[in-house]
BAVOPA-820783 format. One record per residue (C-alpha): residue number from 1; residue in one letter; x, y, z. Coordinates in Angstrom, 2 decimals, padded with zeros to 5 digits. Layout:
BEGIN
R vexse zapa      xx      yy      zz
R   NUM    A       X       Y       Z
...
This chain:
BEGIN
R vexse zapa      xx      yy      zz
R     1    X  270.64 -051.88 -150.40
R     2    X  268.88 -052.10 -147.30
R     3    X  267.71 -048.78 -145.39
R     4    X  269.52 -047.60 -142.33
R     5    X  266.15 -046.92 -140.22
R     6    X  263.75 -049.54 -140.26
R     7    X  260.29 -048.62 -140.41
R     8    X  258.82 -048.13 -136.74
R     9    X  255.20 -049.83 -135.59
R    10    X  254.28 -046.97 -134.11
R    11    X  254.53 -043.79 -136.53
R    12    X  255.91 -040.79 -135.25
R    13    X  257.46 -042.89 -132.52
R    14    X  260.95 -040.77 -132.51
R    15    X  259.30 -037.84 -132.09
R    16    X  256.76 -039.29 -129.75
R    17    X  259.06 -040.64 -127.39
R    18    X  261.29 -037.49 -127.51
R    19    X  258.44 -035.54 -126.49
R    20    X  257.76 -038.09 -123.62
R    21    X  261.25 -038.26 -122.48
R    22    X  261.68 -034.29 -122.32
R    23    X  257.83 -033.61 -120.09
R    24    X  259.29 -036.31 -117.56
R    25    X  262.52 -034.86 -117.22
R    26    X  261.17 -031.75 -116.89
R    27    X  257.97 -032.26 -114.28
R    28    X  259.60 -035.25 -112.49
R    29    X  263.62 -035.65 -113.07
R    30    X  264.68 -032.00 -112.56
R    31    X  262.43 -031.16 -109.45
R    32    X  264.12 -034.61 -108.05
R    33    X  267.69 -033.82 -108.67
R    34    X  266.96 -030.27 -107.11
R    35    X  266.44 -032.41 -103.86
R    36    X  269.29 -034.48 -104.48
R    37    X  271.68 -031.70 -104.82
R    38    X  270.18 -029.81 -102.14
R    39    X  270.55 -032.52 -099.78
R    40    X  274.24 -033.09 -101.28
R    41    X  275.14 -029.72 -100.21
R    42    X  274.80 -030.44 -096.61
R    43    X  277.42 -031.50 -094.33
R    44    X  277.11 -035.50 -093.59
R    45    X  276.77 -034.83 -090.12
R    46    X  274.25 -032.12 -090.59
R    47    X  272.26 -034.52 -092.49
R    48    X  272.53 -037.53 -089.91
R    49    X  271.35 -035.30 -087.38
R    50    X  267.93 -033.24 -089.35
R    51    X  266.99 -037.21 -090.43
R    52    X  267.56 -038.86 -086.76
R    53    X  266.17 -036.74 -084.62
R    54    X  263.44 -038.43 -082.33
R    55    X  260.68 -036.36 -083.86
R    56    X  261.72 -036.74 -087.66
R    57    X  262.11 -040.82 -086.74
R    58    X  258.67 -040.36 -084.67
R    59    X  256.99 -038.88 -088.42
R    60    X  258.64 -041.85 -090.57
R    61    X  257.21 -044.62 -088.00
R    62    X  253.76 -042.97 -088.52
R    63    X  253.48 -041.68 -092.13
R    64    X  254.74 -045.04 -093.83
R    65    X  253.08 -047.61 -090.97
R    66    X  250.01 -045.52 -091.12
R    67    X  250.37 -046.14 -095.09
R    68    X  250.99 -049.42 -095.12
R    69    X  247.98 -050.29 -092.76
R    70    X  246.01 -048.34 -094.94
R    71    X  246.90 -049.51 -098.10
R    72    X  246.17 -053.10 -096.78
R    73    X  243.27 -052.34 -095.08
R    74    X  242.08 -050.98 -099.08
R    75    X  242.83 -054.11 -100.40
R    76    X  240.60 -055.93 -098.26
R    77    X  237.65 -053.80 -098.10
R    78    X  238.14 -052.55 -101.79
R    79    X  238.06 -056.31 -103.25
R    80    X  234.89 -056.27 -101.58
R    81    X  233.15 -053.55 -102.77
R    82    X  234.84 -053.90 -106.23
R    83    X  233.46 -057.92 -106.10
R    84    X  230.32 -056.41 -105.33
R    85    X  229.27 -053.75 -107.64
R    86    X  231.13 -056.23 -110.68
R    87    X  228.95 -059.09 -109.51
R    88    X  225.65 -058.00 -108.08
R    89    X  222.66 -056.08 -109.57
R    90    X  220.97 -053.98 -106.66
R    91    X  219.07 -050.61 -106.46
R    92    X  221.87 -047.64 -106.15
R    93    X  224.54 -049.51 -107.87
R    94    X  225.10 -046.83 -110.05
R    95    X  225.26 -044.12 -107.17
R    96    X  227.58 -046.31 -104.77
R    97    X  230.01 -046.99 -107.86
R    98    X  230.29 -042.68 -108.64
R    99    X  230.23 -042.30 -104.44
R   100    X  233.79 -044.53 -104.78
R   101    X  235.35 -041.35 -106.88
R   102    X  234.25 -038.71 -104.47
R   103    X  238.26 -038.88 -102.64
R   104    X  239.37 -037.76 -106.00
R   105    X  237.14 -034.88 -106.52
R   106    X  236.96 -033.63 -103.02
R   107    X  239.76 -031.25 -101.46
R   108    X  241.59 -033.23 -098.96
R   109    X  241.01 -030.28 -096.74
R   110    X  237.55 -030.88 -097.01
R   111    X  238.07 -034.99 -096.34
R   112    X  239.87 -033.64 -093.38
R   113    X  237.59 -031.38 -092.11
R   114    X  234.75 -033.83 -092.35
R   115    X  236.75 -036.89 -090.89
R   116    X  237.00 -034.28 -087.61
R   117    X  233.22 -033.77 -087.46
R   118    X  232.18 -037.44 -087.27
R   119    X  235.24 -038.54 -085.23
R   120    X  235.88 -036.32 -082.74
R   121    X  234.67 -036.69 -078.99
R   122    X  231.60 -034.72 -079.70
R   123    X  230.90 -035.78 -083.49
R   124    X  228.46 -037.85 -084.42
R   125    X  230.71 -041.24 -084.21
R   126    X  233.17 -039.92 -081.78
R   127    X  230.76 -039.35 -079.21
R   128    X  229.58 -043.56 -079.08
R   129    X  233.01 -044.41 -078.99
R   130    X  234.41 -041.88 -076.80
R   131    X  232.55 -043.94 -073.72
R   132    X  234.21 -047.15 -075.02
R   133    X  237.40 -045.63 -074.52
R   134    X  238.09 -045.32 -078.45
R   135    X  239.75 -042.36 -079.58
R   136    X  239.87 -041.40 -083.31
R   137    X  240.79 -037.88 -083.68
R   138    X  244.29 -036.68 -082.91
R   139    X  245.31 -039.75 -082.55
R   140    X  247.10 -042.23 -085.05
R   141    X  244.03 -044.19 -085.72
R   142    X  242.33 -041.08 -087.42
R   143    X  245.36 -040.69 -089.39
R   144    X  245.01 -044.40 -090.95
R   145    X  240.98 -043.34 -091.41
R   146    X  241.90 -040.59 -092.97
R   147    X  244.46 -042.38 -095.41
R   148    X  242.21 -045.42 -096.09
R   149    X  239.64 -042.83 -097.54
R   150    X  242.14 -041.27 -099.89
R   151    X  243.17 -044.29 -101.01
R   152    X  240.10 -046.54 -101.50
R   153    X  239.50 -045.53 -104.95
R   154    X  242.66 -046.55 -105.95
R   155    X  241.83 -050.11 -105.17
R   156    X  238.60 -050.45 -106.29
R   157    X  239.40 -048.98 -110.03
R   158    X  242.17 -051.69 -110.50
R   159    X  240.33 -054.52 -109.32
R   160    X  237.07 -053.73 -111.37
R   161    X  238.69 -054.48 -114.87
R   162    X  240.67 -057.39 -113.63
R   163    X  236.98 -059.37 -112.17
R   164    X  234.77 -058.34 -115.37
R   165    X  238.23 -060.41 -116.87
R   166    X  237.53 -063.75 -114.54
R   167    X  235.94 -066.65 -116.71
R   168    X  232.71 -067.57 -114.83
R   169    X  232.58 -070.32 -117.10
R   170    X  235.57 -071.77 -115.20
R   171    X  233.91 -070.89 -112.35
R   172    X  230.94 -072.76 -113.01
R   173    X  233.21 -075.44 -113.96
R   174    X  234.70 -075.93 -111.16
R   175    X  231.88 -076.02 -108.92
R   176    X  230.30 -078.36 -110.98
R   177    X  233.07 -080.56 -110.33
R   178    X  232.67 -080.78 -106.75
R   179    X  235.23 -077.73 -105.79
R   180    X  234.37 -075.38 -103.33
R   181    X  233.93 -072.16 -103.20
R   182    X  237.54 -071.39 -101.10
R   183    X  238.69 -073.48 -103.93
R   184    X  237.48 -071.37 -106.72
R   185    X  238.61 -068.59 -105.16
R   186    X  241.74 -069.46 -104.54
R   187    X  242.52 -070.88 -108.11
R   188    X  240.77 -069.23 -109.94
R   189    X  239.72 -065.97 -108.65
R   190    X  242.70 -064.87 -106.72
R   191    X  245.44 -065.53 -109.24
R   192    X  243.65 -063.48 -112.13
R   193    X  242.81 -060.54 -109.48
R   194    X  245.96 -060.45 -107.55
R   195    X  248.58 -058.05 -110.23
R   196    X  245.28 -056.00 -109.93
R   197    X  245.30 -055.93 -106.01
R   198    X  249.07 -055.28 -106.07
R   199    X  248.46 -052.52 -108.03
R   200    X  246.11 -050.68 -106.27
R   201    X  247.74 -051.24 -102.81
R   202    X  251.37 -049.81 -104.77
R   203    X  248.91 -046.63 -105.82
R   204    X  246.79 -046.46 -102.37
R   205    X  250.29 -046.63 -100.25
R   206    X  251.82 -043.81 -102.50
R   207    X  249.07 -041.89 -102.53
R   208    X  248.76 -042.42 -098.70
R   209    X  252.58 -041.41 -097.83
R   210    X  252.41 -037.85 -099.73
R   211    X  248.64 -037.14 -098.25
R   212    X  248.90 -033.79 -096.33
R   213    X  245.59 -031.60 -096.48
R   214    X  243.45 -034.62 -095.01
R   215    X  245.60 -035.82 -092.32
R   216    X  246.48 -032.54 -090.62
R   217    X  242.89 -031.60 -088.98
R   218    X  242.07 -034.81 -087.95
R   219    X  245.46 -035.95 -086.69
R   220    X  245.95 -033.05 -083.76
R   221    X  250.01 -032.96 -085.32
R   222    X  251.26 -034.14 -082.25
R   223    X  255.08 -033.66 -082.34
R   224    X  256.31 -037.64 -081.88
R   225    X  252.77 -039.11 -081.99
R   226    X  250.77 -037.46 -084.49
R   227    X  252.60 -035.62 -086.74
R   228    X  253.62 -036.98 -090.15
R   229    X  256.54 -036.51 -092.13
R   230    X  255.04 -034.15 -095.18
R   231    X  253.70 -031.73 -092.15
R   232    X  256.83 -031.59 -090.67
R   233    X  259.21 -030.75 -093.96
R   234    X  256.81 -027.97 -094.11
R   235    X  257.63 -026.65 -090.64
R   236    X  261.13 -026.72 -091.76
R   237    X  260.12 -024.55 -095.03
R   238    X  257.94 -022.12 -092.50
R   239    X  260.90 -021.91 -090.56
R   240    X  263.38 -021.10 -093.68
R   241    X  265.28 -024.18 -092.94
R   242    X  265.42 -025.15 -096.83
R   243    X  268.02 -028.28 -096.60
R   244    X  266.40 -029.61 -093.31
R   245    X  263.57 -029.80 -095.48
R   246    X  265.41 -031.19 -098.49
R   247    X  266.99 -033.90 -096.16
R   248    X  263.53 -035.19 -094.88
R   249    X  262.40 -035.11 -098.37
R   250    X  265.32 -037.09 -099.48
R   251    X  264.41 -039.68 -096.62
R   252    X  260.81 -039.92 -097.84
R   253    X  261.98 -040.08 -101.53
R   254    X  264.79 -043.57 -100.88
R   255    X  261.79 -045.38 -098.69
R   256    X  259.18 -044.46 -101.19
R   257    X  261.28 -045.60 -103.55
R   258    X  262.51 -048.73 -102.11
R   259    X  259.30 -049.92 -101.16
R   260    X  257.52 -048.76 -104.29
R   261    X  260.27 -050.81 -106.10
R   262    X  259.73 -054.00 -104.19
R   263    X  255.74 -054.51 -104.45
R   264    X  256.80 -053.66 -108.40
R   265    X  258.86 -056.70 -108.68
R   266    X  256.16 -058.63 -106.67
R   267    X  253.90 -057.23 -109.02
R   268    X  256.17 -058.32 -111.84
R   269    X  256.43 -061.70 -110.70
R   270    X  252.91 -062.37 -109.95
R   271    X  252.10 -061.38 -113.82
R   272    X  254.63 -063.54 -115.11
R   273    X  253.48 -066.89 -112.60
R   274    X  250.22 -066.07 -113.76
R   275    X  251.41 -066.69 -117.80
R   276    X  253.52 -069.20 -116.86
R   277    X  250.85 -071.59 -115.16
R   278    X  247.67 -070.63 -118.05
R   279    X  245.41 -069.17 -115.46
C-alpha cells in the first residue's frame, strides 16, 4: 500500500515551515495589514488629499530619487572597492575590509551627526567647498551622502562572494587569445557579477528609502526641499494625526513595493540568462 505522506528531504520540514510561516506573519504581515486597514478607514478623499499635498509629493521626489541615486552611485563605487580588496594584496586590507561594516554597527544618529561635522560650511570639507559654491549640508546632496554611506555595505558584501566565484582561468584565457580587457569584462566578468550587483543595489535602495536617524541632521528638513518622507509621517504621529501617517506609510509601502518587485524580476531574469548561455 503506498503511504499517504511521502518522506520529506528536509526533516522536520512541516514543523519547520510552520514555525517560519507564523514569525513572518507575526513581525511582518500583521504590522502591514494594521497599515492597510488603517489607511482603509479613511475617507477616499481624505486620503487623496494627506498623499498629494505639495509637501508630502515634495518628500516622495526626494526620499526615493535620493535612493535611487544612491543605490546606483553604491553599485559603482562598491564594485570597486569589492574588485579591489577580492583581487589585490596591499598593507591594511584587512582594516579597510572591517572599515566597510562600520554603517552597520554605528547609530545612524551618529552617521548623521558626523556627516554634519565634515560637511557643513565650517567643517572640515564644507569649508573648501563652501567657496566653490558647493553646498552639502541641508541640502539634497547631503541627503544622497548620507544614504550612499548607509548603503555601501550592502553592495560590497554581495559582490565579494560573486568575484572570489569568477574563473580567472577563463580570464587568462581570454586574454591569451587576443581579447581585451573591456572584453573580459564584459563577458566574462560582468555577467557572473551582475545578480550580485542587482542585489545589493535592491538592499542599498531599501535600506536607503526607510533611513531616518542619518538623514535628519545633515539634511536641515526643509519642508518641500529637504525633508523626506519617514521624517514627515513622524510629524504626523507628533501631531496625533495617526491615519495621515498611515496614508503616507501606505504610499511608501506600494512604491517600495513596486520598485522592489521590478529590480526582483530583473534580478530573476539576469540569473536565469546567465544559466541559459553557460557563463
Amino acid at each position: 500500500m503506498k503511504p499517504l505522506r511521502q518522506p520529506s528531504v528536509l526533516p522536520g520540514f512541516g514543523l519547520t515551515f510552520g514555525f517560519t510561516t507564523l514569525f513572518l506573519s507575526g513581525v511582518v504581515l500583521l504590522p502591514l495589514a494594521a497599515l492597510v486597514l488603517m489607511t482603509a478607514s479613511m475617507p477616499w478623499s481624505e486620503f487623496l488629499h494627506v498623499i498629494t499635498t505639495p509637501r508630502a509629493i515634495g518628500s516622495y521626489r526626494l526620499s526615493f530619487g535620493a535612493s535611487l541615486l544612491a543605490a546606483s552611485i553604491n553599485v559603482v563605487f562598491g564594485f570597486i572597492i569589492a574588485w579591489t580588496l577580492v583581487r589585490y594584496e596591499f598593507p591594511g586590507r584587512k582594516i579597510i575590509d572591517a572599515l566597510i561594516d562600520m554603517p552597520f554597527a554605528l547609530p545612524t544618529a551618529v552617521s548623521g551627526i558626523a556627516l554634519t561635522t565634515v560637511f557643513a560650511a565650517n567643517g572640515w570639507i564644507g569649508r573648501y567647498l563652501e567657496p566653490l559654491g558647493i553646498k552639502v549640508a541641508y541640502t539634497w546632496i547631503g541627503v544622497t551622502v548620507a544614504l550612499t554611506l548607509i548603503g555601501m555595505p550592502f553592495v560590497v558584501r554581495s559582490v565579494q562572494p560573486a568575484l572570489l566565484e569568477v574563473q580567472r582561468d577563463l580570464e587568462d584565457a581570454a586574454e591569451t587569445l587576443g581579447a581585451g580587457r573591456f572584453y573580459v569584462f564584459r563577458r566574462i566578468i560582468l555577467p557572473t557579477v551582475l545578480p550580485a550587483l542587482l542585489t545589493g543595489f535592491t538592499l542599498a535602495f531599501a535600506r536607503a528609502v526607510g533611513e531616518y536617524g542619518s538623514v535628519i541632521f545633515i539634511s536641515g528638513n526643509i519642508p518641500m526641499r529637504t525633508e523626506i518622507t519617514p521624517l514627515l509621517i513622524v510629524i504626523r504621529l507628533e501631531e496625533f494625526d495617526y491615519r495621515g501617517a498611515a496614508a503616507l506609510g501606505f504610499v511608501m509601502l506600494v512604491i517600495s513595493f513596486g520598485m522592489l518587485l521590478t529590480i526582483n524580476l530583473l534580478q530573476a531574469w539576469g540569473r536565469r540568462r546567465h544559466v541559459a548561455t553557460g557563463h
